[in-house]
C-alpha positions in Angstrom: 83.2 87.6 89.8 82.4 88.9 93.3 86.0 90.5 93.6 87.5 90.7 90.3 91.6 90.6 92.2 90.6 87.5 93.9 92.7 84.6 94.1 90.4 81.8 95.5 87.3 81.8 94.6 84.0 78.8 93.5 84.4 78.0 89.5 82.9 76.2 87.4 85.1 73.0 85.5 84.8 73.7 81.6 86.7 70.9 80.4 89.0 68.1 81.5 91.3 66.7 79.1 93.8 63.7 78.3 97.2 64.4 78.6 99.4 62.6 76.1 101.4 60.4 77.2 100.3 60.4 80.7 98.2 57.4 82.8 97.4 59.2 86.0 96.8 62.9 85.8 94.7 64.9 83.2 94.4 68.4 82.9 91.6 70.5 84.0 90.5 73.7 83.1 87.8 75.9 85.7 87.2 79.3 85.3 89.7 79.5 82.6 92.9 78.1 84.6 94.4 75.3 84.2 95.8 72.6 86.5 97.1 69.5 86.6 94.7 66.8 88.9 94.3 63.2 89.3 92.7 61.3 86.8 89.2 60.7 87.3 88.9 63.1 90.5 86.9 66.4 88.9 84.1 65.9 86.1 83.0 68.9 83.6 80.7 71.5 84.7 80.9 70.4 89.0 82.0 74.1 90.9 85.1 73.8 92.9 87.3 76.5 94.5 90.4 77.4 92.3 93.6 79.1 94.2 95.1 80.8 91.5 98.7 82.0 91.0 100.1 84.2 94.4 97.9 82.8 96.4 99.1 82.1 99.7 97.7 78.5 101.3 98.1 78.5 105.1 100.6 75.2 106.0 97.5 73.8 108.4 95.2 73.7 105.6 97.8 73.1 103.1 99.0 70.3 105.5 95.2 69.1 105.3 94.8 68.7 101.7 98.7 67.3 101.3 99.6 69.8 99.2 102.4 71.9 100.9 105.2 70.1 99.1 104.0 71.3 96.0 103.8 74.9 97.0 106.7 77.5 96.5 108.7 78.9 99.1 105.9 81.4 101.8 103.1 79.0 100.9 102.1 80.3 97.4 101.0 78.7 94.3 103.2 78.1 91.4 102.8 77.8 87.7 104.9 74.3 86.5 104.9 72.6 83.3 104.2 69.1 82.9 104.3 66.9 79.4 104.0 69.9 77.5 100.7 71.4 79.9 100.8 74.3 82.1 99.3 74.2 85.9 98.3 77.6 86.8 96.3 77.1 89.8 94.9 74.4 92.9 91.9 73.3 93.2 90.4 73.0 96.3 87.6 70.3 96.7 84.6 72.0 98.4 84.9 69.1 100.7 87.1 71.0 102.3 84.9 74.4 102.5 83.0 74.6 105.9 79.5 74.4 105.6 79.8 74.3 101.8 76.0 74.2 100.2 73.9 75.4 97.8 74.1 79.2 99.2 77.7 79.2 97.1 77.7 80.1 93.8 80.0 80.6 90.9 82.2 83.6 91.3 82.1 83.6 95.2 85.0 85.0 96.7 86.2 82.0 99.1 90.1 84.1 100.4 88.3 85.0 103.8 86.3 81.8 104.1 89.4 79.6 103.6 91.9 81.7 105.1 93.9 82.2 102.3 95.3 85.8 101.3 97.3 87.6 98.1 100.9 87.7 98.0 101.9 91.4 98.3 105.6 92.5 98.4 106.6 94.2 101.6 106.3 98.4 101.4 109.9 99.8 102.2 109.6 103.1 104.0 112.4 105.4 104.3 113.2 108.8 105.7 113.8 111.9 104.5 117.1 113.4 102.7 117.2 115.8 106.1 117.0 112.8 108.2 113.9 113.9 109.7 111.7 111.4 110.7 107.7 113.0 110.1 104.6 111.1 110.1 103.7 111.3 106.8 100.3 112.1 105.7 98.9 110.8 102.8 97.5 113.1 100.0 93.9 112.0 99.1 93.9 113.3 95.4 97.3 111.2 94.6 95.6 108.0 93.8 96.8 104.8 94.1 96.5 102.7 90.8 94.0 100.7 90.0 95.0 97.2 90.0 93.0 95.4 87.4 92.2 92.0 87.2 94.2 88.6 85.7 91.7 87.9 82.5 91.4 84.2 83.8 89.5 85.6 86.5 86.9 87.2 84.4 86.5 84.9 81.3 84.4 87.0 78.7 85.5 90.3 79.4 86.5 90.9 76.1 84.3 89.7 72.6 85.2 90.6 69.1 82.6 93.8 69.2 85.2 95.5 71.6 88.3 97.7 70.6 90.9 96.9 72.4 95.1 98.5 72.9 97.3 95.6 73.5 100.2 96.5 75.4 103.6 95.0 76.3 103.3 94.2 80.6 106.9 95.9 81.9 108.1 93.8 84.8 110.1 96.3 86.8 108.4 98.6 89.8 105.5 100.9 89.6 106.1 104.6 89.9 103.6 107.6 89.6 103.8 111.0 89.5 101.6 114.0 89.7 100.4 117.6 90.0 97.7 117.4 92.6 95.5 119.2 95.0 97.2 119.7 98.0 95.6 117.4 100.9 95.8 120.6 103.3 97.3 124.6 102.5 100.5 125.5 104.8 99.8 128.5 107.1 102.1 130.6 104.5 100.0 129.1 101.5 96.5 130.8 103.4 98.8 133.8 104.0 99.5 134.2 100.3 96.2 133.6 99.4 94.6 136.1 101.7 97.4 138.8 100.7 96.0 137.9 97.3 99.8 137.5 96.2 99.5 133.5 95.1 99.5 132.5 91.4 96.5 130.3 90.3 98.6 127.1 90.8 99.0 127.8 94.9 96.3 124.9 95.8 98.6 122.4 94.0 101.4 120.4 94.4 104.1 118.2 92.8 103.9 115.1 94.4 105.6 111.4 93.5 105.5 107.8 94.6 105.3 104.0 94.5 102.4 102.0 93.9 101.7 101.9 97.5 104.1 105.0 99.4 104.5 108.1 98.8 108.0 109.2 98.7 107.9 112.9 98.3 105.9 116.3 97.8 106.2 120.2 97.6 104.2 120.5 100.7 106.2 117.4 103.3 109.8 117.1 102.1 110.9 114.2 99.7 113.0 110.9 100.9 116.3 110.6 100.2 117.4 109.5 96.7 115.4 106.2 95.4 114.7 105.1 92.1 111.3 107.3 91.7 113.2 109.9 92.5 116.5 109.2 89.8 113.8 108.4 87.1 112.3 111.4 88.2 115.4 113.8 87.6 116.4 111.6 84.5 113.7 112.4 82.7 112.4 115.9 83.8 108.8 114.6 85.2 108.4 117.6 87.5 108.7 120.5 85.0 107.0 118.4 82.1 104.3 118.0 84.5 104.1 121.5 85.6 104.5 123.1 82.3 101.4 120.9 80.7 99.3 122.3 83.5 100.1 125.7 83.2 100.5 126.0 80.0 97.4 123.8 78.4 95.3 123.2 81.6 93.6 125.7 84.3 92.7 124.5 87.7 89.1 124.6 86.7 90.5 122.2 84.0 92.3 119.8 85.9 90.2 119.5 89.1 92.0 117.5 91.5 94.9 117.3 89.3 97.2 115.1 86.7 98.5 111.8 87.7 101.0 109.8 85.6 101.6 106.1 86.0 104.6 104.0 84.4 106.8 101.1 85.0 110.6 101.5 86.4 112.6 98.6 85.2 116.1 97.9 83.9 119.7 97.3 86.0 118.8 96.4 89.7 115.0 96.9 89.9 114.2 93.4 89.4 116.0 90.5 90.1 117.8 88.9 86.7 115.1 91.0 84.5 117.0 93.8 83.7 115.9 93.9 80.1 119.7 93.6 79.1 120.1 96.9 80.5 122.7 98.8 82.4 120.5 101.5 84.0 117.2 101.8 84.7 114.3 103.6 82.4 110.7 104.6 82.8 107.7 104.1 80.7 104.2 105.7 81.6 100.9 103.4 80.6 98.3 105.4 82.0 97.5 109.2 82.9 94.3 110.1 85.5 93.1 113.6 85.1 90.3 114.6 87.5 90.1 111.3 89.0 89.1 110.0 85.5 91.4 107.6 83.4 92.3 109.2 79.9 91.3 106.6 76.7 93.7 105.0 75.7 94.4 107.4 72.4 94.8 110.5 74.8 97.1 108.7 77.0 99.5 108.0 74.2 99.2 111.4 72.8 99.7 113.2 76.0 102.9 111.3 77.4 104.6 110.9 73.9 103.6 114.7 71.9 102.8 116.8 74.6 104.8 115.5 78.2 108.0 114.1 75.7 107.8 110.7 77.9 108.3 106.8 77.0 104.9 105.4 76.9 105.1 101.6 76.9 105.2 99.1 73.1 101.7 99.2 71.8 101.3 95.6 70.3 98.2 96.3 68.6 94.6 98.3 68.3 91.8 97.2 66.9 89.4 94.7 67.6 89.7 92.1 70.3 90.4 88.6 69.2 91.9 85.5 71.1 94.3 84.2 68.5 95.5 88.1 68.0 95.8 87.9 72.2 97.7 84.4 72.1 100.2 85.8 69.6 101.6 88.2 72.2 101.6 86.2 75.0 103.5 82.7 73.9 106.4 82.6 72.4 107.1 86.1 73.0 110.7 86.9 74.2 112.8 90.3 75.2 115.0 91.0 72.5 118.1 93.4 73.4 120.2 96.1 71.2 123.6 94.8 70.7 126.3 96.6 69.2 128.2 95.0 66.2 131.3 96.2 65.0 130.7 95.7 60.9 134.7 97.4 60.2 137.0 99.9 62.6 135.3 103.1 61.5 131.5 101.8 61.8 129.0 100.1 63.9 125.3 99.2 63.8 123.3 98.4 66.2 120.8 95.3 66.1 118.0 93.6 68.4 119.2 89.7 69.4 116.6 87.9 70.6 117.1 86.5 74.5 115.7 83.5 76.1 113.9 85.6 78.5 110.9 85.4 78.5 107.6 88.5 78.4 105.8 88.9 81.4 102.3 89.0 79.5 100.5 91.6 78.3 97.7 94.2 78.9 94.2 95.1 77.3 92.4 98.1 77.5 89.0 98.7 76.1 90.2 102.3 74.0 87.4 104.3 76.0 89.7 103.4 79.1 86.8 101.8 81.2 88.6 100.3 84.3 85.7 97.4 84.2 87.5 96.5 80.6 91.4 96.3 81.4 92.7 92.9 82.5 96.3 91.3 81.9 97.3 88.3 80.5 100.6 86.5 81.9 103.0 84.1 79.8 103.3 80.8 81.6 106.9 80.1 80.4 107.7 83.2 82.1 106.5 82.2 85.6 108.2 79.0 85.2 111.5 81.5 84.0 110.8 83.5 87.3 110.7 80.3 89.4 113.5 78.9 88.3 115.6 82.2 88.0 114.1 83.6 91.2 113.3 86.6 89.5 111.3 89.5 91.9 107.3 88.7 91.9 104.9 89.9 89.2 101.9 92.3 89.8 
């Protein structure tokens, strides 16, 4: 794949298949989506351009190809089922590529070339608890998290010779967190440091955020009260992060710092997906030190045993295999604790299964190699997301 987060792009068609009980469509599957086309209109192994799931079609070319009606609401691509089959994706005829020729190749990145662009939820920005208004700038060591790739996009990534972690995919809103190298020392910081009266920890800062905004550090202020911010103070994340550093790392150690990611989800973070909570919780899935992702091992160890932090369900470890994969993607759904009353001086507590739907899940290669991390979304729960207009996945 030219750009591995790409959502229209030239694939080849693997296989097109009957659908039972159906006279006019058949299902096709190109670069490891499926959709649902008209009969006879794609043949195995032609390249065509596939607009996967998020993608958002412009209404004149959408309008073109007489497909807009199909679309969900902002001119994006939706996931239905059909007679039992799942359609993932559109294709796009290359008909309707300009100057379409042999210079195109599988894997080409088409987004630019067609027009078409990724769905990405609007960043709220918000001022600070003081109610000053700063221009904020960003800190260059607080990195923003890699987004890796849906697996359908880079078919092969994984063969039975890799060690994989299988993780459960949160659907809430992503949150880090982070001792860091300041981006620039205040005028009292170089004061302290040339009165030689700062401790070794006077080039750093604590520092938390979004996926995309920064909402607070030592050195700017912090916003007022948001849900990084609650889970913050709910679970202690500034002093477990500060005493890790100071206690088991040196700056030498640490370089440009400690960066914690996780998932916020629960009451109120996303729309009806609340996990059967009442509140909102936080679970960390990756840790960056030195701008290097920990394996997978060390990531686990260091949020659970040594920061005292939620680290997300661990499905499995081991090797990779695609009927081990499938298991935790279909016919996987959220169970909740529920209190039963067994007599009036007792009660247990035990996990009913919901109707809800799992978002998907993640694999890792264990080394942490960001070229080896992909996730895999459950169908039934874009069409559960649809039809309950729950907030988008990412």
């Amino acid at each position: 794949m030219e750009n591995n987060n790409s959502c229209c792009f030239i694939a080849k068609i693997n296989e097109v298949k009957a659908i039972e009980g159906a006279d006019n469509i058949e299902l096709v599957i190109a670069g490891g989506w499926n959709a649902i086309t008209k009969k006879g209109e794609f043949k195995e192994g032609d390249l065509t351009v596939i607009a996967t799931t998020d993608a958002v079609i412009p209404e004149p070319f959408s309008e073109k190809m007489g497909v807009t009606s199909y679309l969900r609401k902002g001119q994006r691509v939706r996931t239905v089922k059909l007679r039992g089959v799942y359609s993932e994706c559109l294709i796009i005829p290359t008909k309707y590529i300009p100057g379409y020729g042999d210079m195109y190749k599988e894997g080409d990145d088409m987004m630019e070339k067609l027009g078409i662009t990724k769905y990405e939820p609007p960043v709220k920005q918000i001022q600070l608890a003081s109610g000053r208004k700063i221009k904020w700038r960003d800190n260059q060591n607080f990195h923003i998290y890699y987004k890796f790739p849906n697996l359908k996009n880079v078919d092969g990534m994984f063969t039975e010779e890799d060690e994989v972690q299988i993780t459960r995919k949160i659907h809430g809103t992503n949150a880090r967190y982070g001792i860091v190298k300041k981006g620039q020392l205040t005028f009292w910081d170089k004061v302290k440091k040339f009165l030689r009266i700062a401790d070794d920890w006077i080039d750093y800062e604590y520092i938390y955020g979004s996926h995309n905004c920064e909402k607070g550090s030592d050195s700017q202020g912090f916003y007022s009260t948001d849900v990084w911010r609650t889970i913050a103070e709910k679970y202690y994340i500034k002093q477990r992060l500060w005493n890790y550093v100071k206690y088991m790392q040196t700056p030498e150690t640490i370089g440009e710092g400690i960066i914690l990611y996780g998932e916020i989800y629960g009451a109120g973070i996303q729309k009806n997906y609340t996990y059967g909570l009442e509140d909102i919780q936080f679970a960390a899935f990756d840790i960056k030190i030195n701008g290097e992702y920990c394996a997978t091992e060390a990531t686990e160890v260091l949020t659970q045993s040594l920061l005292g932090l939620p680290h997300v369900e661990t499905l499995y470890a081991g090797p990779w295999n695609q009927e081990i994969q499938d298991s935790f993607v279909f016919n996987n759904f959220i169970e909740v604790s529920e209190i039963t009353v067994t007599d009036f001086s007792a009660m247990t507590g035990i996990l009913k299964r919901t109707k809800v739907p799992h978002e998907g899940i993640v694999i890792k290669h264990i080394s942490g190699d960001r070229k080896k991390v992909a996730k895999v979304i459950n169908p039934d729960y874009l069409i559960y997301g649809e039809k309950n207009d729950v907030g988008d996945s990412h």
